[in-house]
DORO-296213 format. One record per atom (N, C-alpha, C): residue in one letter; y, x, z; chain. Coordinates in steps of 0.02 Angstrom, whole numbers, padded with zeros to 5 digits, m for minus. Layout:
DORO-296213
res, yy, xx, zz, chain
A, Y, X, Z, A
...
***
This chain:
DORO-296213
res, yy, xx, zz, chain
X, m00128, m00742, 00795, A
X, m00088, m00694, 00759, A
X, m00130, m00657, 00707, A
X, m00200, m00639, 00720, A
X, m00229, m00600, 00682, A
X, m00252, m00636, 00628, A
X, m00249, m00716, 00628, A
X, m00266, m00743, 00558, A
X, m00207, m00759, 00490, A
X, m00155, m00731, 00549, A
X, m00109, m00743, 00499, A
X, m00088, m00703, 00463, A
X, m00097, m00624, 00514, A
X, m00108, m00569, 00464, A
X, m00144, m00532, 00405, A
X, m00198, m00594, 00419, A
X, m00255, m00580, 00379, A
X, m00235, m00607, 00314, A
X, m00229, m00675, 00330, A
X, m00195, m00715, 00265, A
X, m00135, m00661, 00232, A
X, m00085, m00649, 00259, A
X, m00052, m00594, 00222, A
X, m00077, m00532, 00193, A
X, m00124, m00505, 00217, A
X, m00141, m00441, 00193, A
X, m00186, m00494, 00130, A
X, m00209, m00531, 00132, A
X, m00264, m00554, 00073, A
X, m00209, m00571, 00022, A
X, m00152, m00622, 00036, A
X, m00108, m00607, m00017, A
X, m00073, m00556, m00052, A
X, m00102, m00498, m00033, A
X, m00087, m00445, m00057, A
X, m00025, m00410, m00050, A
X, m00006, m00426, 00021, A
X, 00061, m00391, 00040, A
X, 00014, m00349, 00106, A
X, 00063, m00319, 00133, A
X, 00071, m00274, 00192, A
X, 00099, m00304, 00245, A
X, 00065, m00340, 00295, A
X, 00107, m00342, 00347, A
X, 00133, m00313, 00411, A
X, 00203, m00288, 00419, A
X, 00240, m00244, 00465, A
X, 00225, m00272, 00547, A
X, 00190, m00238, 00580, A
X, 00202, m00278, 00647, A
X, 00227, m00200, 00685, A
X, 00248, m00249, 00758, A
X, 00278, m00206, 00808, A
X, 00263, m00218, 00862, A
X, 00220, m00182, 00903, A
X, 00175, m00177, 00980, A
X, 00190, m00107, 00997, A
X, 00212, m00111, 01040, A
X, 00175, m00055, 01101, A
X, 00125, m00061, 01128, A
X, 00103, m00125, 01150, A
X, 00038, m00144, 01192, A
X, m00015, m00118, 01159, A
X, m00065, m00089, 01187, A
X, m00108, m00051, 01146, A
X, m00169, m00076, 01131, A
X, m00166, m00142, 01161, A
X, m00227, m00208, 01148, A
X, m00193, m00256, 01103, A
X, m00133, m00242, 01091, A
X, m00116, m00288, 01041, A
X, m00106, m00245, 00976, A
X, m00113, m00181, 00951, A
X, m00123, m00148, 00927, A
X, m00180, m00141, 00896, A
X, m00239, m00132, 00961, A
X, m00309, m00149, 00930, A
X, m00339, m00208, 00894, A
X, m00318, m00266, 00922, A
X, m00319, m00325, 00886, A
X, m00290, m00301, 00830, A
X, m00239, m00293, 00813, A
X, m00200, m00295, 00739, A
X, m00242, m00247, 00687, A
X, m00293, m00208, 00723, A
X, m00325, m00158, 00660, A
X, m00388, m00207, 00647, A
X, m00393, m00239, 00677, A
X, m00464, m00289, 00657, A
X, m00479, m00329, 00626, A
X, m00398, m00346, 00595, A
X, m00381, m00394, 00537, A
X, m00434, m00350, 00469, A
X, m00447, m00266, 00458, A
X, m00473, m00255, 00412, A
X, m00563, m00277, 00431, A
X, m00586, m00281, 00483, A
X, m00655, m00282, 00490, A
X, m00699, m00390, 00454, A
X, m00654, m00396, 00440, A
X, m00671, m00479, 00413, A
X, m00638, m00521, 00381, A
X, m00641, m00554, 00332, A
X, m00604, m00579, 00277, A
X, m00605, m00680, 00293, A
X, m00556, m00691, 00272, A
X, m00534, m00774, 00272, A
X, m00581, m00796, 00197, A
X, m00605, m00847, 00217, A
X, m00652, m00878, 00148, A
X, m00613, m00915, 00127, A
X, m00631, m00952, 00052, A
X, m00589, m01001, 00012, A
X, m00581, m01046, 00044, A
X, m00644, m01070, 00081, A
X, m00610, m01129, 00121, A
X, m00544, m01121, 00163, A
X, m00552, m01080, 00214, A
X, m00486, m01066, 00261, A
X, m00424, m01048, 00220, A
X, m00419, m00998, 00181, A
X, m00370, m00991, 00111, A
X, m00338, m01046, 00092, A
X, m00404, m01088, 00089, A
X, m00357, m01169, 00053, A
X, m00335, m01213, 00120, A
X, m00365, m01205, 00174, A
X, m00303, m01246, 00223, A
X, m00272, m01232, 00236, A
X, m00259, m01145, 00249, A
X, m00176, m01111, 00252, A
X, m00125, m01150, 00207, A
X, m00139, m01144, 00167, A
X, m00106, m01144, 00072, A
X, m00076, m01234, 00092, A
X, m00120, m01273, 00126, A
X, m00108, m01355, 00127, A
X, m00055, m01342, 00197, A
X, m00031, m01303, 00236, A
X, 00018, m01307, 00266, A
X, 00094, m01291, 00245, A
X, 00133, m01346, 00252, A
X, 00200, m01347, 00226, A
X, 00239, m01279, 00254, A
X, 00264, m01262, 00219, A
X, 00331, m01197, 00207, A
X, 00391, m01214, 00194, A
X, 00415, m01193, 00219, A
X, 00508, m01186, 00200, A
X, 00527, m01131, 00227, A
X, 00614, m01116, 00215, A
X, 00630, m01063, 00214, A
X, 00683, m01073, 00254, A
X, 00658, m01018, 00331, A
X, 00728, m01033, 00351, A
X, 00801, m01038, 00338, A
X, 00811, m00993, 00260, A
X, 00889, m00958, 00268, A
X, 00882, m00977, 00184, A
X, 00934, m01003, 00154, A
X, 00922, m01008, 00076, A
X, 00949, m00939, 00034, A
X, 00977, m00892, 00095, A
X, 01003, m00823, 00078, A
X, 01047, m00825, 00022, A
X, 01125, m00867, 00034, A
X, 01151, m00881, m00048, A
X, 01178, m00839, m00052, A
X, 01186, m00773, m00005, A
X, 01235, m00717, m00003, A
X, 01192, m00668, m00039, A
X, 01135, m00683, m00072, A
X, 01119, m00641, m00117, A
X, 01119, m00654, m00196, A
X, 01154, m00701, m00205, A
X, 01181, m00739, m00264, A
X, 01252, m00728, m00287, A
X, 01250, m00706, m00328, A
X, 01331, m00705, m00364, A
X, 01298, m00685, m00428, A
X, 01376, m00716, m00465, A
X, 01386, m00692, m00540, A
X, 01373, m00616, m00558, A
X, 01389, m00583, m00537, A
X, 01397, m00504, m00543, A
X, 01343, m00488, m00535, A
X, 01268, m00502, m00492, A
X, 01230, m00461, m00457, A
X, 01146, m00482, m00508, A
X, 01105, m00449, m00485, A
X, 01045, m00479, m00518, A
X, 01021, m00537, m00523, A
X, 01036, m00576, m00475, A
X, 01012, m00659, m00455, A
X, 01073, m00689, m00469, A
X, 01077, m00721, m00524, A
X, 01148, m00784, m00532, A
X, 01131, m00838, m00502, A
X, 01064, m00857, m00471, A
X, 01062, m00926, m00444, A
X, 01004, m00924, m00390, A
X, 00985, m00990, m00374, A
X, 00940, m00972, m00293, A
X, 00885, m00958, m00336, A
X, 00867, m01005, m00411, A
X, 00795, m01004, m00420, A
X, 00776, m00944, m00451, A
X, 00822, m00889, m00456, A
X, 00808, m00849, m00519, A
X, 00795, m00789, m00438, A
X, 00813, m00822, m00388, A
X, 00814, m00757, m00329, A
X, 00711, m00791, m00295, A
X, 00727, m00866, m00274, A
X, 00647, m00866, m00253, A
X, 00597, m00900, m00323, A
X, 00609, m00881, m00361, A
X, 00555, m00896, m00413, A
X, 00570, m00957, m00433, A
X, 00623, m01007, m00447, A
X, 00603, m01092, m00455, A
X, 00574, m01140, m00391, A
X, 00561, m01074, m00327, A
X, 00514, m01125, m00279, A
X, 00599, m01122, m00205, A
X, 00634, m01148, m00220, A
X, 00691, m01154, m00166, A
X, 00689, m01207, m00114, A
***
């Protein structure tokens, strides 16, 4: 779990987690004490993605996104 958080925080998002456990808590702050190198970066990056939900209910004529690619970037 903690490398995957890591990978997210390096992509430059924030990632939200939710523990009570207070060892799983501590783990989760340790993601700041050490960084993923280019190498590891680039085998994350070589694992396939998809999207669970194509979310078309955020698509309509009327709204900001007229289509899927204009909602995930061209990458659908």
């Amino acid at each position: 779990m903690q490398i995957a958080l890591r990978w997210i925080y390096q992509q430059g998002a924030i990632p939200i987690v939710k523990s009570f456990n207070k060892e799983r808590m501590k783990q989760n702050i340790e993601i700041f004490d050490w960084e993923l190198n280019q190498e590891e970066l680039d085998k994350i990056s070589q694992i396939h993605q998809s999207r669970f939900q194509k979310a078309e209910m955020f698509v309509s004529d009327n709204g900001p996104y007229k289509t899927l690619e204009e909602l995930w970037d061209g990458d659908v």
